[in-house]
C-alpha positions in Angstrom: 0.0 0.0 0.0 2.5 2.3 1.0 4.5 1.5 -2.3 1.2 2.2 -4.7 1.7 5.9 -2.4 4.5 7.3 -3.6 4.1 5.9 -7.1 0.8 8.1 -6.8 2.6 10.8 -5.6 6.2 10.8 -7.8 3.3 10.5 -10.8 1.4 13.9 -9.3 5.0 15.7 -8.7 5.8 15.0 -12.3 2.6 16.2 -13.4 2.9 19.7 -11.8 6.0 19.9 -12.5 5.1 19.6 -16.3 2.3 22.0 -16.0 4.2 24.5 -14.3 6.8 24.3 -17.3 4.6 24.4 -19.6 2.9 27.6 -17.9 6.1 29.4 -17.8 7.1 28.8 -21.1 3.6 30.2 -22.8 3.0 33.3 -20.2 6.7 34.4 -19.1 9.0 33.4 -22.1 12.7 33.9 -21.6 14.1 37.4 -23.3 16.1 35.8 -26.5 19.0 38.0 -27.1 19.4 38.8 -31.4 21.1 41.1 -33.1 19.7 43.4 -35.3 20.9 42.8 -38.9 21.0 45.9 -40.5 21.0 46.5 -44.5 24.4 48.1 -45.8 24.3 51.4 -47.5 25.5 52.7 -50.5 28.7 53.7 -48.8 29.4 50.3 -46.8 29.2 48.1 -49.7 32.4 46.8 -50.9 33.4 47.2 -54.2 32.8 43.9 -56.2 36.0 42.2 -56.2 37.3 41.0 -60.3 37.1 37.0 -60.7 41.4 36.7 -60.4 42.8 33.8 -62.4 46.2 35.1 -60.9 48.7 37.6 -61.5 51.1 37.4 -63.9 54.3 36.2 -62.5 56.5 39.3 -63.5 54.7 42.6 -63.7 57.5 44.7 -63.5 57.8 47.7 -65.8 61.3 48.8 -66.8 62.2 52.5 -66.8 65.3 51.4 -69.8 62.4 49.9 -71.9 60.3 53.4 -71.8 59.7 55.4 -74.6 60.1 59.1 -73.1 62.2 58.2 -70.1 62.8 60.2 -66.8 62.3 63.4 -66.2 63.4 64.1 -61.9 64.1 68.2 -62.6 60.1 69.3 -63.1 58.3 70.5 -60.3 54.8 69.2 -59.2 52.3 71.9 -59.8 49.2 69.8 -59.8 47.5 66.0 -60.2 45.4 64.5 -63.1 43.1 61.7 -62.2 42.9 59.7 -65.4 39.8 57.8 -65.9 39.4 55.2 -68.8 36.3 53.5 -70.7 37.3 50.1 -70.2 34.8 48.4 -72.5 36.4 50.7 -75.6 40.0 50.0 -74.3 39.4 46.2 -74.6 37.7 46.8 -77.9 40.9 48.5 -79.1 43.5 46.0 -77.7 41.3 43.1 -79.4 40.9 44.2 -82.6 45.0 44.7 -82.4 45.7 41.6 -80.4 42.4 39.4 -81.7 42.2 36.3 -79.0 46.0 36.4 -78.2 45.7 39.3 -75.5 48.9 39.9 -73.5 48.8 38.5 -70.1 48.7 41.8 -68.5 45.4 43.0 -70.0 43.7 39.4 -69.3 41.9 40.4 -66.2 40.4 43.5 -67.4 39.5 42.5 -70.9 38.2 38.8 -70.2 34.5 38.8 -71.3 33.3 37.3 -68.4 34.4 40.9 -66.3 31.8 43.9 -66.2 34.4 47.1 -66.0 33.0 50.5 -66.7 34.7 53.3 -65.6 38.5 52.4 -64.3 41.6 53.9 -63.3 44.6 54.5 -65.9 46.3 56.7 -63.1 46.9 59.6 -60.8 49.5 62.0 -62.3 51.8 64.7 -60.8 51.7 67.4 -63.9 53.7 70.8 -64.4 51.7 73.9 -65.3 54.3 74.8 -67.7 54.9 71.2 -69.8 53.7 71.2 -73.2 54.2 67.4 -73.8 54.6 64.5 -71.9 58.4 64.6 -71.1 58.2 67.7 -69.7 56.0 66.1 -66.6 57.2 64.7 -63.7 58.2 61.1 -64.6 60.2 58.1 -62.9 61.1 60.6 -60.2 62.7 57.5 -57.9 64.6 56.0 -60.6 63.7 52.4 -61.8 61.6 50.6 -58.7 61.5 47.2 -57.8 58.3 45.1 -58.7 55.8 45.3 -55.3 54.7 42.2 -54.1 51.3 40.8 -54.9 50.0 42.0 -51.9 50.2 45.5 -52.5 48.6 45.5 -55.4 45.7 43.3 -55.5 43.3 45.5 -53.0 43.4 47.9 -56.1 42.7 45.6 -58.9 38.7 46.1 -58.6 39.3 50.0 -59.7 42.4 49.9 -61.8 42.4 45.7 -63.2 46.1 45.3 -64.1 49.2 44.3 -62.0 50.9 45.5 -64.9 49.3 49.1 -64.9 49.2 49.5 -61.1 53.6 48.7 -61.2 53.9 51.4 -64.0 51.5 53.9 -63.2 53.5 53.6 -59.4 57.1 53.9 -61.1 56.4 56.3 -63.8 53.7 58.5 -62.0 52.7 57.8 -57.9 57.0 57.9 -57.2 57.0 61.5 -58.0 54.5 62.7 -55.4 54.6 60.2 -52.7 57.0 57.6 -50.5 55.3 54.8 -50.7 52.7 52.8 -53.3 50.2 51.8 -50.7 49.9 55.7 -50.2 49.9 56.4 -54.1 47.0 53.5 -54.5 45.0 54.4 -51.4 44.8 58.5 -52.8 43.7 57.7 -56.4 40.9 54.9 -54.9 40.2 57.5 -52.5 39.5 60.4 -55.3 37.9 57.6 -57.6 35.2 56.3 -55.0 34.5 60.3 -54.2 32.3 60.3 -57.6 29.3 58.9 -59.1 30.1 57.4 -62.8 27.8 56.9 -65.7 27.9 53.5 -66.4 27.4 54.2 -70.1 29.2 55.6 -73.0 28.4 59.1 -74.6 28.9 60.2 -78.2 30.5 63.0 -77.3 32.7 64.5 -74.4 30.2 67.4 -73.9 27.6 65.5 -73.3 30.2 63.5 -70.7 31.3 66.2 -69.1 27.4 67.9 -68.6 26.6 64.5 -67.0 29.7 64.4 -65.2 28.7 67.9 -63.6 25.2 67.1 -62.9 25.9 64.2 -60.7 28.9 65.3 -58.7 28.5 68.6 -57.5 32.0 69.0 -56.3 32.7 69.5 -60.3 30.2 71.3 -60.8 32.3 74.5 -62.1 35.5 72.3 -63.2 36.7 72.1 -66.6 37.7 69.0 -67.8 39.9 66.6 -70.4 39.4 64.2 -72.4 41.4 62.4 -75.0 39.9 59.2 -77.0 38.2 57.2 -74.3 39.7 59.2 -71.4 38.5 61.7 -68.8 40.9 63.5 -67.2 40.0 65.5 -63.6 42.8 67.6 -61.9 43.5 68.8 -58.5 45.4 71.1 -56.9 48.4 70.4 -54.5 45.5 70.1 -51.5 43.6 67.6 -53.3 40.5 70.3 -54.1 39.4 70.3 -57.4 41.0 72.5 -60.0 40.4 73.4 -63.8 42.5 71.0 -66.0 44.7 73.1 -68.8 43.0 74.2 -71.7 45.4 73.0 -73.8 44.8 69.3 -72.8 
């Protein structure tokens, strides 16, 4: 008897003990801790990144092998941010090279990549040159090639290792120390505007657009040359009116 007793009563203990669970769970549910996942704006989006099939082994660019050469005696007056139509570049290069591209133009002209709008280079320029020698050029002689590393966070703006070494040698050593510092300022300037992502038949009717969606060029004049826009700056980075004679 006594045994059927506290079977009865272990079975009743059970039994409130599931009701009372069940209670508390329904009327007094626990606080569950989330985090709020929050959309990212225009500005924290990363840049897409270009489908690398890898870098060319040597991307060096030899100062001996240029055609104009060095010029270490002109002053730095001001910068050109060139910006190039990429889908008319690769047009260009393979109606010259038809399927046998060079290695370094591979990334950027592979049909299965969506460039618009790139970067050819940030320039240091003389107010007084009249050609291209008389610019700033190769200012810390013939550089070594940077590693890898250095250059592929920049290959979603600018898409050649190739390009990124020369433009650095030729151009980026004449107004800075370093290439990270060189590649950091032109991404900097290049992500500060908004960029058709179409052609125009005419440079007029690039530059109006140019101006109506960045007001910060709103009373600049520009350059342009072939598929090329050109946008200078002064020595402070604010935005100047690029020579006429460009």
């Amino acid at each position: 008897m006594r045994k059927k007793q506290l079977n009865f009563f272990s079975l009743l203990v059970l039994a409130l003990l599931s009701l009372f669970f069940f209670v508390w769970e329904h009327f007094f549910p626990s606080e569950q801790k989330s985090e709020a996942i929050s959309e990212p704006t225009a500005q924290s989006i990363p840049q897409p990144k270009p489908k690398l099939k890898s870098i060319p082994a040597n991307y060096d660019y030899v100062m001996a092998n240029d055609s104009i050469g060095q010029n270490k005696q002109a002053k730095t007056d001001y910068y050109t941010l060139v910006l190039s139509w990429s889908p008319a570049f690769c047009d260009s290069q393979r109606e010259r090279y038809g399927k046998n591209l060079p290695t370094s133009m591979q990334l950027q002209c592979d049909t299965t990549q969506k460039f618009g709008w790139v970067i050819h280079g940030l320039w240091a320029q003389n107010k007084n040159a009249r050609q291209i020698s008389e610019h700033p050029r190769f200012c810390q002689g013939d550089l070594p090639m940077l590693p890898s590393s250095v250059i592929e966070p920049y290959l979603a703006e600018s898409p050649s290792a190739t390009l990124l070494q020369g433009e650095w040698e030729k151009h980026g050593a004449c107004a800075f120390r370093q290439a990270e510092q060189y590649f950091k300022k032109q991404q900097e300037l290049y992500r500060t505007l908004t960029l058709p992502k179409q052609q125009f038949n005419s440079r007029n009717e690039l530059f109006a657009w140019m101006k109506k969606n960045n007001p910060q060029l709103k009373n600049a004049y520009f350059g342009a040359s072939h598929n090329e826009l050109f946008i200078c700056y002064g020595l402070d980075w604010q935005v100047i009116d690029c020579p006429r004679n460009r």
